[in-house]
C-alpha positions as CSV (number, residue, x, y, z in Angstrom):
1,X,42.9,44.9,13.1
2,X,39.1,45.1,14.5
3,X,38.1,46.1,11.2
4,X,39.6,43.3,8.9
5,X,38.2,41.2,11.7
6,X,34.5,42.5,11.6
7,X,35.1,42.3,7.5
8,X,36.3,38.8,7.9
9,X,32.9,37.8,9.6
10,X,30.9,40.1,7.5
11,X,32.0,37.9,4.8
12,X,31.8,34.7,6.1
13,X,27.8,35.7,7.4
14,X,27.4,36.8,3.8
15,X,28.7,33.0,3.2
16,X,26.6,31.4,5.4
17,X,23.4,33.5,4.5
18,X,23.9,32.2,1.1
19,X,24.6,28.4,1.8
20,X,21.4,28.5,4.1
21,X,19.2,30.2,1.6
22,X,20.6,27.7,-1.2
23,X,20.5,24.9,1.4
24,X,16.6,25.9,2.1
25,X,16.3,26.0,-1.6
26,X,17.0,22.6,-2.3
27,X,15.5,21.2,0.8
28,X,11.8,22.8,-0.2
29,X,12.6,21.4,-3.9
30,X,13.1,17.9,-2.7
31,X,10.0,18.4,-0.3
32,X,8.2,18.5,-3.5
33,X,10.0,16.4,-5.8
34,X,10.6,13.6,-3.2
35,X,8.4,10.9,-5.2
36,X,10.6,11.9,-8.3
37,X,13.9,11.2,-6.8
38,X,12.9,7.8,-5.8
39,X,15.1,4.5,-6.0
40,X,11.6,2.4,-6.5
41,X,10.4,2.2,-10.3
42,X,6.7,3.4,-9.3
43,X,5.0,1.8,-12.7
44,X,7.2,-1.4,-12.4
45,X,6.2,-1.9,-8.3
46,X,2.6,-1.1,-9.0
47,X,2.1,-4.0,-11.9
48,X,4.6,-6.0,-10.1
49,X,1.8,-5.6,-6.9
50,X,-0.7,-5.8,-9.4
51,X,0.2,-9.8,-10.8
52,X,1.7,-10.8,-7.6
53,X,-2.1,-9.9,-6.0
54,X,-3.7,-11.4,-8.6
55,X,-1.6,-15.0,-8.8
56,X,0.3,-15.9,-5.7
57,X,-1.2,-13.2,-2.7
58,X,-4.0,-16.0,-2.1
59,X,-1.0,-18.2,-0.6
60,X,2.3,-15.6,-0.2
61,X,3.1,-12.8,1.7
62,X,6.3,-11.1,1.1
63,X,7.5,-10.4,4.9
64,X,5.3,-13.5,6.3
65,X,4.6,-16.9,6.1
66,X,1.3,-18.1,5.3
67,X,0.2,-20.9,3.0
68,X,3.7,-20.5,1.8
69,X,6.7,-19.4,2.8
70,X,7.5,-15.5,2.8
71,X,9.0,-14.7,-0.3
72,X,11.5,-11.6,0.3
73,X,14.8,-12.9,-0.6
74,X,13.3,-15.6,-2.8
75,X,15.8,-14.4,-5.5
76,X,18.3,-14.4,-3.5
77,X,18.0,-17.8,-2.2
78,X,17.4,-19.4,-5.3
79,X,20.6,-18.3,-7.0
80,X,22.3,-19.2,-3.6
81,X,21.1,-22.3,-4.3
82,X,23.5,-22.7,-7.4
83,X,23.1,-24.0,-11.3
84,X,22.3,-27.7,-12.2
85,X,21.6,-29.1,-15.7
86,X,22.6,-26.0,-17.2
87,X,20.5,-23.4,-15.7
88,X,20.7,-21.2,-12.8
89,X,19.3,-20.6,-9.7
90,X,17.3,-18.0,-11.1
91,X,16.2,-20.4,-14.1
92,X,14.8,-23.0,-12.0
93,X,13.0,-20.3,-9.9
94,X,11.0,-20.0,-13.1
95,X,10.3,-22.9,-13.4
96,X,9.5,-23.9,-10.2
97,X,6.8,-20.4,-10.2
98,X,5.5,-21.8,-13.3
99,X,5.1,-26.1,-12.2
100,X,6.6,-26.5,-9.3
101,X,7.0,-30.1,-10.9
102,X,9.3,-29.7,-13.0
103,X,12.5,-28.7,-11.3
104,X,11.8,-31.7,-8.9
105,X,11.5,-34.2,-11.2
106,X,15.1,-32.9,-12.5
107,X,16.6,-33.2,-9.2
108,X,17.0,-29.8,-8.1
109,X,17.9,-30.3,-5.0
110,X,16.7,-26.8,-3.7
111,X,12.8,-27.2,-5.2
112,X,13.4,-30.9,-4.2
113,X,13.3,-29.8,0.0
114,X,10.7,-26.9,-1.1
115,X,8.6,-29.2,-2.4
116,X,8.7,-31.4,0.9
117,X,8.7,-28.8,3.6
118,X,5.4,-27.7,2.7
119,X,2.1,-30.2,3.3
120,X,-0.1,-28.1,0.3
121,X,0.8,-28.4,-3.1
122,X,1.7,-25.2,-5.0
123,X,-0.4,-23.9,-7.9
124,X,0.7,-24.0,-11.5
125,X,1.3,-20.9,-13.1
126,X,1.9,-22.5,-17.2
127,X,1.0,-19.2,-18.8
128,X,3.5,-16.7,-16.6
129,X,6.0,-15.0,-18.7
130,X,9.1,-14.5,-17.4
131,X,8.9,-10.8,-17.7
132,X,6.0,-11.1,-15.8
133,X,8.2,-13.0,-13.0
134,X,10.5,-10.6,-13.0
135,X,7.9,-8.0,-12.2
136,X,6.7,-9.8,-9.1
137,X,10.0,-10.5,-7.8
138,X,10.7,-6.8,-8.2
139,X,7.7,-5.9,-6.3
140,X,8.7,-8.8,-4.0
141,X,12.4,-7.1,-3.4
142,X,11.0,-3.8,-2.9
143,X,7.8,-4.6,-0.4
144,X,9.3,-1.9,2.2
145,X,9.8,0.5,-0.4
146,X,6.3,1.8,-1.3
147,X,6.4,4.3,-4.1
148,X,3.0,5.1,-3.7
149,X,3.7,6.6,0.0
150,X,1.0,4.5,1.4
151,X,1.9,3.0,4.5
152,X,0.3,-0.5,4.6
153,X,-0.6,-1.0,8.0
154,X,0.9,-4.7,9.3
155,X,-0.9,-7.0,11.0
156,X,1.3,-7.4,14.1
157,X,1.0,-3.8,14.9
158,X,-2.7,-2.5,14.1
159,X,-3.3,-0.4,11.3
160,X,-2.0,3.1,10.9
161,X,-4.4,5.8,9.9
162,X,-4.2,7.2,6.0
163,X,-3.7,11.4,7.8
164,X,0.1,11.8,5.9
165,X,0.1,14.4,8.4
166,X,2.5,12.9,11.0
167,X,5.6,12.1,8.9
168,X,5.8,15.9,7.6
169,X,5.9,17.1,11.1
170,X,9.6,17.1,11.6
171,X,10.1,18.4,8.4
172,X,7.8,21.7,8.5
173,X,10.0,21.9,11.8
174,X,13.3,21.7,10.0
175,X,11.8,24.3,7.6
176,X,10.9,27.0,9.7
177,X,14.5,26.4,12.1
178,X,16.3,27.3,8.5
179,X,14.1,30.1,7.8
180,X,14.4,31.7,11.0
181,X,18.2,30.8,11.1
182,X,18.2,32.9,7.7
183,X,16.9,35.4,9.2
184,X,19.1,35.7,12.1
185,X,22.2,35.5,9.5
186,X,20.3,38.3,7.9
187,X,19.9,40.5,10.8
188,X,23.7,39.9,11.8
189,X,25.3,40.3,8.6
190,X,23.6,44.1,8.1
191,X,25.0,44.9,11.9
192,X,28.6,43.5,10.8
193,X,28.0,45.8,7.6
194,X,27.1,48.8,9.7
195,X,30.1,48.4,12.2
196,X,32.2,47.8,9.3
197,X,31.8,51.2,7.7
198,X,31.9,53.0,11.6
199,X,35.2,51.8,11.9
200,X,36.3,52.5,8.3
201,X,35.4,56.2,8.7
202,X,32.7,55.8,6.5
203,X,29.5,57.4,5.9
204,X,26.9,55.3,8.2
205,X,24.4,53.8,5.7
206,X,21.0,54.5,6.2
207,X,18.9,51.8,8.4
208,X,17.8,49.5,5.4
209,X,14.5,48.6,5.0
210,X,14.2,45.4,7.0
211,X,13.9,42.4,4.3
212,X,10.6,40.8,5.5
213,X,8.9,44.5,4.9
214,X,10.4,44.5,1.0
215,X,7.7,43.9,-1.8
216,X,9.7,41.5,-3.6
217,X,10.7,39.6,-0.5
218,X,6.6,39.6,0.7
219,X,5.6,38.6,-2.4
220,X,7.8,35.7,-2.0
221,X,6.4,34.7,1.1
222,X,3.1,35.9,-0.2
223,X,3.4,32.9,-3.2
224,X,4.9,30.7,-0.9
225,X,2.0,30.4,0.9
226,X,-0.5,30.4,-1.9
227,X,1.2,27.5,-3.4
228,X,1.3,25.4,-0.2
229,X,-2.6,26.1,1.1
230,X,-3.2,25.5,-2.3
231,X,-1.0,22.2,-1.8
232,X,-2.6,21.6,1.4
233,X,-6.3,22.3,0.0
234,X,-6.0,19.2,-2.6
235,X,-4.1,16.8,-0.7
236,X,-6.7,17.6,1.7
237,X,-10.1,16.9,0.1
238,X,-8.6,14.0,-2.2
239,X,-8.1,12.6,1.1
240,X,-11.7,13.1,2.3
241,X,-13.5,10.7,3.5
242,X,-10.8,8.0,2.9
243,X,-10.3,5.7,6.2
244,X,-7.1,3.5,5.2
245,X,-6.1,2.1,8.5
246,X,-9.9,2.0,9.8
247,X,-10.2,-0.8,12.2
248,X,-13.4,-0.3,14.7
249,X,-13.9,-2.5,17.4
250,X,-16.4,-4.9,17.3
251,X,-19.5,-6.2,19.4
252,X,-18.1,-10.0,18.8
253,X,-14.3,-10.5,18.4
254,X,-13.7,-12.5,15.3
255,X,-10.2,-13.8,14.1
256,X,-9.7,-13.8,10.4
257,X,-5.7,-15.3,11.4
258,X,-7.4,-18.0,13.3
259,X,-10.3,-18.6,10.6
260,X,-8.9,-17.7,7.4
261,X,-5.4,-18.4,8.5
262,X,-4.7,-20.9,10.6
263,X,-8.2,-23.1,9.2
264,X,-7.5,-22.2,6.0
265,X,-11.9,-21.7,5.7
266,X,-12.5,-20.5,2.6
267,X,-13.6,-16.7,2.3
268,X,-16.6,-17.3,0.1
269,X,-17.9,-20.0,2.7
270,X,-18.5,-17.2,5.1
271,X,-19.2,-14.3,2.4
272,X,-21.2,-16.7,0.0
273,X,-22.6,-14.1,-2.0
274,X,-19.4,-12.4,-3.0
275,X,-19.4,-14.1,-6.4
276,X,-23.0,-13.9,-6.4
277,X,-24.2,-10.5,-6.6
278,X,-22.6,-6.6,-5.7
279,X,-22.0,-7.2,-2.0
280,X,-20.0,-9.7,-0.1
281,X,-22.4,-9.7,2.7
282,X,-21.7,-9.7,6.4
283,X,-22.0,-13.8,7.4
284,X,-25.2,-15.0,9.0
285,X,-24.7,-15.9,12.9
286,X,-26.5,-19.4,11.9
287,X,-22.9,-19.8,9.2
288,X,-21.1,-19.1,12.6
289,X,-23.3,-22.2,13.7
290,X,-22.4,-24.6,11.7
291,X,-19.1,-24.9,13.1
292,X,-19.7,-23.8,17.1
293,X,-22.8,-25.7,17.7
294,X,-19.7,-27.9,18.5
295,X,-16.4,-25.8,19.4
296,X,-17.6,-23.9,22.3
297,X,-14.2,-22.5,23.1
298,X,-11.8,-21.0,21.3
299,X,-7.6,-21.3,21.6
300,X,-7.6,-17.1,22.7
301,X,-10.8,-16.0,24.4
302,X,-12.0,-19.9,26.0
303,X,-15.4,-19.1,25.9
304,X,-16.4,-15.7,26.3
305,X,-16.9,-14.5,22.3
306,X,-18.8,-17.8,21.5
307,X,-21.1,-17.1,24.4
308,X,-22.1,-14.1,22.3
309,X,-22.7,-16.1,19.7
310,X,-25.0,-18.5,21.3
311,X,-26.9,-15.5,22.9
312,X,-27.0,-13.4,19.0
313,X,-28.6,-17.6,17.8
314,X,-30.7,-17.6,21.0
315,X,-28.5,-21.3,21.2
316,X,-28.8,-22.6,24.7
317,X,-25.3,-24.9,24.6
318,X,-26.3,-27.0,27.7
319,X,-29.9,-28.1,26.2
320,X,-28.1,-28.2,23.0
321,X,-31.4,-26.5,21.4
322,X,-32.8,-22.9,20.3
323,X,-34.2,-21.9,23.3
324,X,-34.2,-18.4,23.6
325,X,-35.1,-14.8,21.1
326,X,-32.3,-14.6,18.6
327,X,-31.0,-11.0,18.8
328,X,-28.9,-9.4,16.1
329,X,-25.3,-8.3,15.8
330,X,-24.9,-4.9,15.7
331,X,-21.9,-5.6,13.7
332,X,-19.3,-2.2,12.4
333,X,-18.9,-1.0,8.9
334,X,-15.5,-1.1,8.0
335,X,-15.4,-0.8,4.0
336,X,-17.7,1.6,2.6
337,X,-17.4,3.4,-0.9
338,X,-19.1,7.0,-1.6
339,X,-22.8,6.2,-2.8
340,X,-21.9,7.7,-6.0
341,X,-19.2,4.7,-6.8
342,X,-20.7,1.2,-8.1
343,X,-18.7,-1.6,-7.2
344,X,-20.0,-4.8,-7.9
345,X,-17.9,-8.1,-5.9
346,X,-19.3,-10.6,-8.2
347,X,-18.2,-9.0,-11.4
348,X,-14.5,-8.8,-9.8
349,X,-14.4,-12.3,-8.2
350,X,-16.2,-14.0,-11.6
351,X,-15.4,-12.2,-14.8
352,X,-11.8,-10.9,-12.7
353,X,-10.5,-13.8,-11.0
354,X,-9.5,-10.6,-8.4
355,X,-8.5,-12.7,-4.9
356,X,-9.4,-10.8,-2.1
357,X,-5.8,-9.7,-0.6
358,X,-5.8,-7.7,-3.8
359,X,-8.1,-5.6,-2.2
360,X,-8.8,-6.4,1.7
361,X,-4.2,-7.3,2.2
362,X,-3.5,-10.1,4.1
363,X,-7.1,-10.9,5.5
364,X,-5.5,-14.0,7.0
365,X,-3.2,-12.8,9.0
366,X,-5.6,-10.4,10.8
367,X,-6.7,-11.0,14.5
368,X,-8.7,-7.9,13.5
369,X,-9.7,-6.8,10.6
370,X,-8.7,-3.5,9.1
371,X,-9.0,-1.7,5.9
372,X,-5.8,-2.5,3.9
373,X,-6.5,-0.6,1.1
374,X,-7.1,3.5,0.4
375,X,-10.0,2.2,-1.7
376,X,-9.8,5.6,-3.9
377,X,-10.4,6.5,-7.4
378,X,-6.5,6.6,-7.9
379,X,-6.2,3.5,-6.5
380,X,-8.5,2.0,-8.9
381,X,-7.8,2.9,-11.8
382,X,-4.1,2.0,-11.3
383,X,-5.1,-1.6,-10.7
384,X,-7.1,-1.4,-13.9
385,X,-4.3,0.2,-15.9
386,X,-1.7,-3.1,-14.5
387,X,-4.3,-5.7,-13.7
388,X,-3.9,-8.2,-16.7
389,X,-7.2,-9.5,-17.9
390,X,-7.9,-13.8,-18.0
391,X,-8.5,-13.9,-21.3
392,X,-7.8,-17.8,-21.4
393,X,-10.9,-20.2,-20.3
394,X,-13.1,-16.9,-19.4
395,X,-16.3,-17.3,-21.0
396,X,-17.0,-13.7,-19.9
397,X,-14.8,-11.6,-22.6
398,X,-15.7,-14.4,-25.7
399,X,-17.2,-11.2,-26.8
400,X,-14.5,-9.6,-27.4
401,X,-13.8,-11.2,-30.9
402,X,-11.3,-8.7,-31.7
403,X,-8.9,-9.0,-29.0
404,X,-8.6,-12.6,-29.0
405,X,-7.6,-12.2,-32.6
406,X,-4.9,-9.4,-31.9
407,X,-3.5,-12.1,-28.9
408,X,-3.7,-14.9,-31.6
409,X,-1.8,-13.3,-34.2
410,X,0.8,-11.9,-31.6
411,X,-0.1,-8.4,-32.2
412,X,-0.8,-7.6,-28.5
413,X,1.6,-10.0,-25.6
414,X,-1.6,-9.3,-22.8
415,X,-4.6,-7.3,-22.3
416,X,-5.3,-5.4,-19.2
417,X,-8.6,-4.1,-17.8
418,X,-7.9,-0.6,-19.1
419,X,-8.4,-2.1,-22.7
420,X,-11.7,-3.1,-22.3
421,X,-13.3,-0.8,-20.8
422,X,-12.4,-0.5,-17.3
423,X,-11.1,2.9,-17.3
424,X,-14.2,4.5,-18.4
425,X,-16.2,6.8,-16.0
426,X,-19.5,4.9,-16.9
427,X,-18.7,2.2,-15.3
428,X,-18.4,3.4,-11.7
429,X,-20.1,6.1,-12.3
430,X,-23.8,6.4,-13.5
């Protein structure tokens, strides 16, 4: 009876051991294939990003309101809405994406109360395929569901830093709990084994050779390792000198959400050279003036960050008069590319029509301005390879004879920056 018992759990150890080792199996495979197995279509979310940046991010946000409303669930909502004149919710969402006039004038009773719950007019979007809606919408849908594994800091909770360090944490843990309960299962199944043949009346078996001291089981762990400091080495240095998340503070507390947001001021009337030349400049104290040689006190900090303003413009507010030494603000970097990479804001903002969430996120919506994007070569040349190129009144590519023949004979349905050039190493690097 003790023997068939002992057998009974030799076997069932045996069991387990394998289950874990298969379980560990599969567990490391996902580790690496995790981006594969993913729900998101990673090509469809980046161009979907990509257009939805480039037409409605000026005014949209999916998860919050801004200029307009937040738009996750938009699809939703429309089709809730119902069919009228023969088309669906869905139909007149196009519609509405592309003039905003036209489902009103029909009497659509949904874009009828859209159109009056908001003071600002919506932009029209005439040449917006709906394939290209589509896109967006998907991207709209499936905000929360990054494919890139970049976790877009929001603007409620301060950024998070880019070290994709922290989220692997429990999961190296879970790893090394199954390897060492493998090796317990190990250990117990070659004692059962032993006792076994004791009680059996047969020959004791020679102590094996523990596992972790067999070649092929140290070569294993041997390769195992190679591959993940190699792993580790890559992820590593691509990651060098990245700061996604970055968000230093600064000598003069300055509200993008109260300027940019709330105000609705203009980003180029503070940067005014960022359609001008490569930089987008850090604004003038005197541009700061223009405004607060009247508002001396703001809705969040009364009067204490305008004081410094006044004392950086040497502006006495009493006198009402520059009465004092100006002294500059020793204002913090927060984007800054490798000095081999050429970047060049006017070229983006003219020739590009690029708004500025596409790279800097929801500027408006920061008390504090962070660094949105990874700003990496990666990152880049993804947007280049999705970002459709403004073909239509852009005197900047009449050049390019040949392409605007391919789009007038319907050989090609768009053009994106890839196609002309923007791909090529020359022109970031030289």
């Amino acid at each position: 009876m003790t023997i068939r018992v002992i057998t009974m759990y030799t076997k069932n150890a045996k069991a387990t051991t394998k289950i874990t080792l298969s379980a560990l199996l599969i567990f490391i495979l996902s580790l690496g294939f995790n981006s594969a197995s993913a729900q998101v279509d990673k090509a469809k979310w980046n161009e979907g990003k990509s257009l939805f940046n480039s037409n409605c991010g000026s005014c949209h946000n999916p998860k919050a309101d801004g200029t307009g409303p937040a738009l996750m669930g938009v699809t939703a909502r429309w089709e809730g809405a119902g069919d009228f004149g023969g088309k669906t919710g869905k139909q007149w969402l196009y519609s509405w994406i592309k003039n905003y006039n036209d489902p009103v004038k029909a009497g659509y009773k949904y874009a009828v109360d859209m159109a009056n719950s908001r003071p600002s007019q919506m932009n029209l979007f005439p040449s917006l395929k709906d394939e290209q809606i589509d896109v967006m919408l998907y991207f709209v849908e499936n905000y929360d569901n990054n494919p890139n594994k970049v976790d877009a800091p929001k603007a409620a909770e301060g950024p998070k830093a880019d070290s994709g360090s922290g989220s692997n944490t429990t999961l190296y843990l879970f790893v090394f709990f199954l390897l060492v309960l493998v090796v317990i299962l190990v250990a117990v199944t070659n004692k059962l084994d032993n006792i076994a043949a004791e009680k059996s009346g047969e020959v004791k078996k020679a102590n094996p050779i523990p596992f972790y001291k067999r070649t092929r089981w140290v070569a294993a762990f041997i390769l195992i390792g190679i591959v993940f400091l190699g792993y580790k080495s890559v992820d590593w240095g691509t990651h060098l000198g990245r700061q996604q998340g970055y968000q230093p503070t600064q000598p003069i507390r300055y509200s993008h959400a109260l300027h940019a947001g709330k105000h609705k001021i203009e980003c180029q009337y503070c940067h005014s050279t960022a359609n001008k030349g490569k930089h987008a400049n850090i604004p003038s104290v005197n541009t700061c003036m223009n405004c607060h040689k009247q508002v001396n006190k703001g809705p969040v900090y009364g009067t204490d960050e305008i004081a410094k303003i006044y004392e950086a413009v040497g502006w006495d507010p009493v006198a009402k008069d520059y009465t004092k030494e100006p002294k500059p603000v020793e204002w913090v970097r927060i984007h800054n590319l490798p000095d081999h990479v050429y970047f060049n804001h006017a070229q983006h903002v003219n020739a590009g029509k690029v708004q500025c969430q596409t790279c800097h996120g929801p500027i408006e919506t920061m008390e504090e301005v962070y660094q949105y994007s990874p700003l990496s070569m990666g990152w880049c040349i993804n947007c280049h390879r999705n970002t459709e190129v403004q073909f239509a009144s852009n005197n900047y590519y009449s050049a390019y004879e040949k392409i605007h023949e391919q789009l007038k004979n319907k050989e090609i349905s768009k053009v994106t920056v890839d196609k002309v050039g923007g791909t090529e190493c020359q022109r970031c690097h030289y």
